[in-house]
VEXNUTI-791200 format. One record per residue (C-alpha): residue in three letters; x, y, z. Coordinates in steps of 0.001 Angstrom, whole numbers. Example, Ala and Ser with C-alpha at 12.3 -4.5 7.8 and 13.67 -1.06 7.14 Angstrom:
+------+---------+---------+---------+
: type :      px :      py :      pz :
+------+---------+---------+---------+
:  ALA :   12300 :   -4500 :    7800 :
:  SER :   13670 :   -1060 :    7140 :
+------+---------+---------+---------+
//
This chain:
+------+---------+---------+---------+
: type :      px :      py :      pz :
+------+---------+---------+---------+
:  UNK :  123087 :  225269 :   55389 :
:  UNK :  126055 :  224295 :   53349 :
:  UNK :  124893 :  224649 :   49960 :
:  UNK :  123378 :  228025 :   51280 :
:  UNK :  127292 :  228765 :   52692 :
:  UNK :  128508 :  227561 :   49122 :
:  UNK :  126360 :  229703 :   47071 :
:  UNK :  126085 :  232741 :   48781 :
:  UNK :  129922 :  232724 :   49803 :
:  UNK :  130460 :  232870 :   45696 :
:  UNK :  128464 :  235506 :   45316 :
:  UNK :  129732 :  237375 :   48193 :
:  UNK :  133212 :  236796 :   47131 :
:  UNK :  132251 :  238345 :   43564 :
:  UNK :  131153 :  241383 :   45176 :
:  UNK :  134338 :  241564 :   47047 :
:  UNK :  136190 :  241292 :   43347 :
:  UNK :  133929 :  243314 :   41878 :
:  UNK :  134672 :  245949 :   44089 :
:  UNK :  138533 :  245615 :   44712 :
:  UNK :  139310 :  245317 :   40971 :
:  UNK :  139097 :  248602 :   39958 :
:  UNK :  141782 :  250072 :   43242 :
:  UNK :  143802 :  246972 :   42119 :
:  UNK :  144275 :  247729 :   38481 :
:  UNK :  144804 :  251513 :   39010 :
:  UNK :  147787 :  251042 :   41711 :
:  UNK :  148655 :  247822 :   39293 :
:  UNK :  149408 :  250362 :   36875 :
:  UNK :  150382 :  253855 :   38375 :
:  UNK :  151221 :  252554 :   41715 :
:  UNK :  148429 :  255170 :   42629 :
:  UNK :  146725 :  253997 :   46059 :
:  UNK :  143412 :  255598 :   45241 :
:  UNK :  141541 :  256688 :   48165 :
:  UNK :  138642 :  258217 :   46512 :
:  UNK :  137248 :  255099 :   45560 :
:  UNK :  134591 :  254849 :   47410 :
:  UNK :  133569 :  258279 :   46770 :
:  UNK :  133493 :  257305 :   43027 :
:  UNK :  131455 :  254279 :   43971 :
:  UNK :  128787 :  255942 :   45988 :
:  UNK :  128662 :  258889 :   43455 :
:  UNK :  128110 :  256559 :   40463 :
:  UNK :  125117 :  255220 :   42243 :
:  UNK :  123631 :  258719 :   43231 :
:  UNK :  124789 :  259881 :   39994 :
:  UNK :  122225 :  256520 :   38102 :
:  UNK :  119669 :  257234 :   40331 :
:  UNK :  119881 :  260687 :   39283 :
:  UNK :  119363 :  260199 :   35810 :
:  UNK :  117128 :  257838 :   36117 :
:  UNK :  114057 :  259053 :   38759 :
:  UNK :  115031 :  262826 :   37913 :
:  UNK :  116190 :  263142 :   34395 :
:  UNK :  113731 :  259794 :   33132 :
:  UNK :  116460 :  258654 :   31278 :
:  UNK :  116333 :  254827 :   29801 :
:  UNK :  117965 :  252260 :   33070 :
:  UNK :  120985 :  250930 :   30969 :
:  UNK :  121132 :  254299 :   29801 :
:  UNK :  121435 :  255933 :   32878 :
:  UNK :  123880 :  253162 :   34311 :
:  UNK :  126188 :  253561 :   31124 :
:  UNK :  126445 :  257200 :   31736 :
:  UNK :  126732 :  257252 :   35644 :
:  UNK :  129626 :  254633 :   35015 :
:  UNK :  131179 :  256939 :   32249 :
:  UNK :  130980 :  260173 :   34352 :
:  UNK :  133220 :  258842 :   37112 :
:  UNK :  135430 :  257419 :   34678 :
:  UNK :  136189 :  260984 :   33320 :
:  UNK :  136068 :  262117 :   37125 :
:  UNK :  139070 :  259894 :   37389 :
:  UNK :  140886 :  260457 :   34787 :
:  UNK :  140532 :  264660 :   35615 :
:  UNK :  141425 :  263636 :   38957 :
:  UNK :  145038 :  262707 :   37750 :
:  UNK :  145429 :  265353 :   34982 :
:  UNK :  143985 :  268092 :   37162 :
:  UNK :  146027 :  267238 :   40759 :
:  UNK :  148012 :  263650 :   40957 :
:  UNK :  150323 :  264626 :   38362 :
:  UNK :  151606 :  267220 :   39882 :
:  UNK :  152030 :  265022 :   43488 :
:  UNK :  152983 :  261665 :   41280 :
:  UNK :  155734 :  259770 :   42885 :
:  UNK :  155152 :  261283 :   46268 :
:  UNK :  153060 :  258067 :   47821 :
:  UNK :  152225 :  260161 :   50942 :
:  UNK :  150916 :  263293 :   49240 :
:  UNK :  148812 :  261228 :   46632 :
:  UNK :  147196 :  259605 :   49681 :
:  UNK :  146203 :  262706 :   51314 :
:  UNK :  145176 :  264632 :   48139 :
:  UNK :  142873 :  261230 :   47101 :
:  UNK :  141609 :  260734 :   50323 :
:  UNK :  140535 :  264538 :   50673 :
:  UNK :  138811 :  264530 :   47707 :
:  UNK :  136933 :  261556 :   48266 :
:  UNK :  135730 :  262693 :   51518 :
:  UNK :  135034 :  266287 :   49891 :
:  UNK :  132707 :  264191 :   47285 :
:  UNK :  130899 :  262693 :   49909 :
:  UNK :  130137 :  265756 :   52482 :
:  UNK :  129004 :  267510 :   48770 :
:  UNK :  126282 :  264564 :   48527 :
:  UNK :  125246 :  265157 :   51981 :
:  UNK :  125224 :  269004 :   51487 :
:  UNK :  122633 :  268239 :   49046 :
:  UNK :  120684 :  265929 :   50774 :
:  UNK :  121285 :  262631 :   49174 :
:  UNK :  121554 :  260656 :   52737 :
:  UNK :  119809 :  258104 :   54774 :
:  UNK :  118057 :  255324 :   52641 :
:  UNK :  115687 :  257282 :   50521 :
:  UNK :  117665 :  256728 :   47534 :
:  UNK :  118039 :  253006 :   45840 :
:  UNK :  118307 :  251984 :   42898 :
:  UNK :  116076 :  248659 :   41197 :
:  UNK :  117549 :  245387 :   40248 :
:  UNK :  117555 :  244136 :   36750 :
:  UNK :  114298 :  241629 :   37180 :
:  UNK :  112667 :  240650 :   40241 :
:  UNK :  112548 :  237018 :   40343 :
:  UNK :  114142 :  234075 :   42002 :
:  UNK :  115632 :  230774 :   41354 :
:  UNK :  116742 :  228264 :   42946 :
:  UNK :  120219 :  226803 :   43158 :
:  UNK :  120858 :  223240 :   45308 :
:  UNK :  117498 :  224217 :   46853 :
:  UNK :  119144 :  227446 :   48019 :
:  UNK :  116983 :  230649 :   46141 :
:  UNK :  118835 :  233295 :   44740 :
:  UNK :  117463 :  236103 :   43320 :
:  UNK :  118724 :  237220 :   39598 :
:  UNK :  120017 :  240857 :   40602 :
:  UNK :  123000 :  238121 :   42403 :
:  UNK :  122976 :  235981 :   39249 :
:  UNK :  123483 :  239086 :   37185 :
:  UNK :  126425 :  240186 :   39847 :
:  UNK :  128220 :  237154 :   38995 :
:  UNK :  127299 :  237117 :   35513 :
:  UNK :  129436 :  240802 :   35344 :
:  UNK :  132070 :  239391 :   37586 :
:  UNK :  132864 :  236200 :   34583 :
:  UNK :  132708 :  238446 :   31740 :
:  UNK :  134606 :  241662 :   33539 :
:  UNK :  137272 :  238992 :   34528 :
:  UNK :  137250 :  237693 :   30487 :
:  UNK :  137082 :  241504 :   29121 :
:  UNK :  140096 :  242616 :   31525 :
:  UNK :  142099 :  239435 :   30462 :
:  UNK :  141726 :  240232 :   26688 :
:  UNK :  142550 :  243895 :   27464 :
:  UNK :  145990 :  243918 :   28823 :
:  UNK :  146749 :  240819 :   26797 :
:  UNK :  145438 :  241657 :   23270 :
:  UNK :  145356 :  244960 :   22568 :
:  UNK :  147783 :  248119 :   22325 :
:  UNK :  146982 :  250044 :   25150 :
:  UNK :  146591 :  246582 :   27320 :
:  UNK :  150233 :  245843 :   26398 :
:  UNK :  151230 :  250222 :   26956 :
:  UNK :  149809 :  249168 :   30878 :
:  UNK :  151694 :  245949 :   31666 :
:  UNK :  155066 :  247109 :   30561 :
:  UNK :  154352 :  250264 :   32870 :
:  UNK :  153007 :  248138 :   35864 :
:  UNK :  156568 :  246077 :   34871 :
:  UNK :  159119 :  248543 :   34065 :
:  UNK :  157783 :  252442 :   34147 :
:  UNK :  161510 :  253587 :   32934 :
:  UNK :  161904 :  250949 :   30438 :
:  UNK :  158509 :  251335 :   28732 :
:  UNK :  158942 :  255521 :   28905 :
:  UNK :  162002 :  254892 :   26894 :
:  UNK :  160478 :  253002 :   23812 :
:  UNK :  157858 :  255687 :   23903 :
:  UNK :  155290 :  255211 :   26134 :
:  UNK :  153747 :  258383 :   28027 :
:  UNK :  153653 :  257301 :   31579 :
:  UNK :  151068 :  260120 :   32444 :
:  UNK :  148448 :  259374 :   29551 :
:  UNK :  148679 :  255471 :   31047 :
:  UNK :  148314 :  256847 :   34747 :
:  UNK :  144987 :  258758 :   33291 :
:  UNK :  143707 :  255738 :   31509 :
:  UNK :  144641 :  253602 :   34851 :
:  UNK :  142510 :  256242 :   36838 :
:  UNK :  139739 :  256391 :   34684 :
:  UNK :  139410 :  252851 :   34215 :
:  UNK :  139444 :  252334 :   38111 :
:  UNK :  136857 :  254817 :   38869 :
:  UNK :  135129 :  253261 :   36274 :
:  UNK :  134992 :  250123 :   37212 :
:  UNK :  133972 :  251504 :   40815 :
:  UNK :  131199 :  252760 :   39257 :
:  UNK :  130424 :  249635 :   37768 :
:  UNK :  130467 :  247926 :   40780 :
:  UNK :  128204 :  250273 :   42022 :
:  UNK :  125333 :  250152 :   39685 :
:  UNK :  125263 :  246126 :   39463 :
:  UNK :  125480 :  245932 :   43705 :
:  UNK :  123485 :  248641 :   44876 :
:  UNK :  119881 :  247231 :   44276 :
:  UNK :  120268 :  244819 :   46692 :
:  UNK :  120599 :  247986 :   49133 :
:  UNK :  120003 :  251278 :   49578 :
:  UNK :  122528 :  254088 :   48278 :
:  UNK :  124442 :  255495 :   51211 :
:  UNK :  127315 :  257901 :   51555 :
:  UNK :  128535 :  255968 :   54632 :
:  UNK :  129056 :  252870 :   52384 :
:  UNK :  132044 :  254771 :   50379 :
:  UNK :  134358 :  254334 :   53899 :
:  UNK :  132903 :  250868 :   54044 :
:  UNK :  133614 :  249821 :   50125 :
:  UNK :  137038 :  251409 :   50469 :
:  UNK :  138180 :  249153 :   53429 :
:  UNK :  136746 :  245858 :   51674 :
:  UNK :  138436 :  247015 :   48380 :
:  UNK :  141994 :  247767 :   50506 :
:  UNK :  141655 :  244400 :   52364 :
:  UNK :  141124 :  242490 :   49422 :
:  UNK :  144257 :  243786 :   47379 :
:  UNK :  146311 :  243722 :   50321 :
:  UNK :  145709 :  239637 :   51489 :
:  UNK :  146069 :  239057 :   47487 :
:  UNK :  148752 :  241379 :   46666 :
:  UNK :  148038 :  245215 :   45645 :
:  UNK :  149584 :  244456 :   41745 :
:  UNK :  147824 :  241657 :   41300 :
:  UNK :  144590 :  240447 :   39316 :
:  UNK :  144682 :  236550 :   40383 :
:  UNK :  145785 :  237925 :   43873 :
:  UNK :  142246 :  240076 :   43956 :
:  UNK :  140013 :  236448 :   42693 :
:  UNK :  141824 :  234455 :   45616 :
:  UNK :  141795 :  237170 :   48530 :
:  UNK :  138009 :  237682 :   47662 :
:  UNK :  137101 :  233747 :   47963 :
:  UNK :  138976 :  233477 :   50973 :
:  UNK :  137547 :  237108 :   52737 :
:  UNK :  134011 :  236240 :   51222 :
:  UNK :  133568 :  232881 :   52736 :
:  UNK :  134756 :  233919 :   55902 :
:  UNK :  132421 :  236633 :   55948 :
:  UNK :  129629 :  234490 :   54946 :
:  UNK :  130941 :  231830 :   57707 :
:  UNK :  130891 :  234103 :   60306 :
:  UNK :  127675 :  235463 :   59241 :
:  UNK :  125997 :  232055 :   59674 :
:  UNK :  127738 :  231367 :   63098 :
:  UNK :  128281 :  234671 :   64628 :
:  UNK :  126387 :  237471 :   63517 :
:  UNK :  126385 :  240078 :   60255 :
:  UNK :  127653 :  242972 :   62413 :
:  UNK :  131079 :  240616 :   62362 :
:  UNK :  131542 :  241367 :   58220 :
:  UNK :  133845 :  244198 :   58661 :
:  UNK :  136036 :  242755 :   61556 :
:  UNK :  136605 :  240278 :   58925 :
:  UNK :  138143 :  242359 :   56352 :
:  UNK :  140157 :  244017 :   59112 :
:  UNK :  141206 :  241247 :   60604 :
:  UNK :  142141 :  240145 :   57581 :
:  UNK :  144372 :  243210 :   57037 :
:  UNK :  146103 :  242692 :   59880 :
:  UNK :  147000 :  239168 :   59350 :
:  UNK :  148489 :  239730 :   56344 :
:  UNK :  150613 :  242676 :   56979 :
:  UNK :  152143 :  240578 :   59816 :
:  UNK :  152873 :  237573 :   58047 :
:  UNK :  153023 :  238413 :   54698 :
:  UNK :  152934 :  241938 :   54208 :
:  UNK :  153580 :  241617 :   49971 :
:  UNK :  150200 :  239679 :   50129 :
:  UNK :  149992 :  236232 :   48845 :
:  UNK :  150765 :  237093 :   44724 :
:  UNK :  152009 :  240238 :   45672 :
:  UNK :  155816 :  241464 :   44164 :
:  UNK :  157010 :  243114 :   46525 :
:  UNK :  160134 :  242159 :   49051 :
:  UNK :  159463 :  240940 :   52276 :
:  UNK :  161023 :  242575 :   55898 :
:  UNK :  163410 :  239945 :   55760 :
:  UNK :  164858 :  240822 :   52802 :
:  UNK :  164645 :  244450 :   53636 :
:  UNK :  167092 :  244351 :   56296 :
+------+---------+---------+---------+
//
């Protein structure tokens, strides 16, 4: 049991990661709460299974372009209708969470529902770890996790456009003023997000089915895991996954799976009463509010 807990809480938490990261890094940058991210997510896996049972496209084909589409659906998302609302936090709530609710009533419209859709994992076999088998679709999900972590790091810390986004996530004002275009970032932040949804989406899904209910359910996990670690921050995303993860997995063993999502909420809750910055998060506390 606890080398089963051990295991499958790391993978779990991974998912969590891999699913928060891309909502994290987007209002990291733009300060954009985007709440069509789950739409993105559940359209980048209808949008791979798509291409790949009705087109016939090649698998890594079809996931490279499903993850690519709803990176350009993000970044039109800004250019098209958040620029014109950007810097009213209320309004870019509504308009995000609109669309991504639009998105998903389209899929239903036409008729990708219930759990006729999935998508297959990478290779069907099994291993096992401490005696505890794991199957490689979750080896591959962590696999993605490392190296997406890695890739992100070298990103924002080694290249030109990584260094444009940290001194806008830092100082929007300052940056704008040695020549940085705040709205070409916010794009970039937006399309990287949604991509990165979408990536999420085509390395989990196999070990489901493809739903347009999940979209509500991945946008809750992804909110509850940048708002325990701190909305701004990447390290703040790795530790608020391990710590929601394993006490989803935890509660799973002892209580029940239907108990996953009271988790996360509960988890929310917590947090916004005692710490509503988040544990790495920036921003000033109700006591030094009033």
């Amino acid at each position: 049991m606890a080398s089963s807990i051990l295991i499958y809480g790391l993978i779990n938490s991974i998912v969590l990661a891999l699913t928060a990261i891309g909502f994290s890094l987007t209002y990291g940058i733009s300060r954009i709460a985007n709440f069509a991210y789950g739409a993105f997510y559940v359209l980048a896996g209808f949008a791979s299974w798509f291409l790949l049972y009705r087109v016939g496209l090649n698998y890594f084909f079809s996931l490279l372009l499903s993850v690519l589409f709803v990176g350009l659906l993000g970044a039109a998302l800004y250019r098209v209708i958040l620029m014109r609302v950007r810097g009213m936090p209320l309004s870019e709530v509504i308009v995000t969470f609109a669309l991504g609710t639009a998105m998903l009533e389209l899929l239903r419209f036409f008729g990708f529902l219930g759990s006729n859709y999935s998508l297959p994992p990478l290779h069907r076999a099994t291993v096992a770890l401490l005696d505890v088998p794991v199957d490689f679709q979750r080896l591959a999900i962590v696999f993605v996790g490392v190296v997406l972590a890695a890739v992100l790091w070298f990103f924002t810390h080694h290249t030109k456009t990584g260094f444009a986004m940290r001194a806008i996530a830092q100082d929007e004002q300052a940056a704008m003023m040695v020549g940085i275009d705040s709205d070409h970032i916010a794009t970039l932040s937006l399309a990287f997000g949604a991509a990165l949804a979408g990536l999420a989406a085509v390395i989990i899904l196999p070990l489901s089915f493809i739903a347009t209910e999940s979209g509500s359910n991945i946008l809750i996990y992804a909110i509850a895991v940048c708002i325990v670690g701190g909305l701004e921050s990447p390290i703040g995303v790795i530790v608020a996954s391990l710590l929601i993860g394993y006490a989803q997995i935890l509660t799973v063993a002892y209580l029940g799976p239907h108990y996953q999502m009271i988790v996360a909420l509960a988890a929310i809750l917590v947090t916004l009463i005692l710490k509503p910055s988040g544990l790495f998060g920036r921003g000033k506390e109700l006591e030094e509010r009033v």
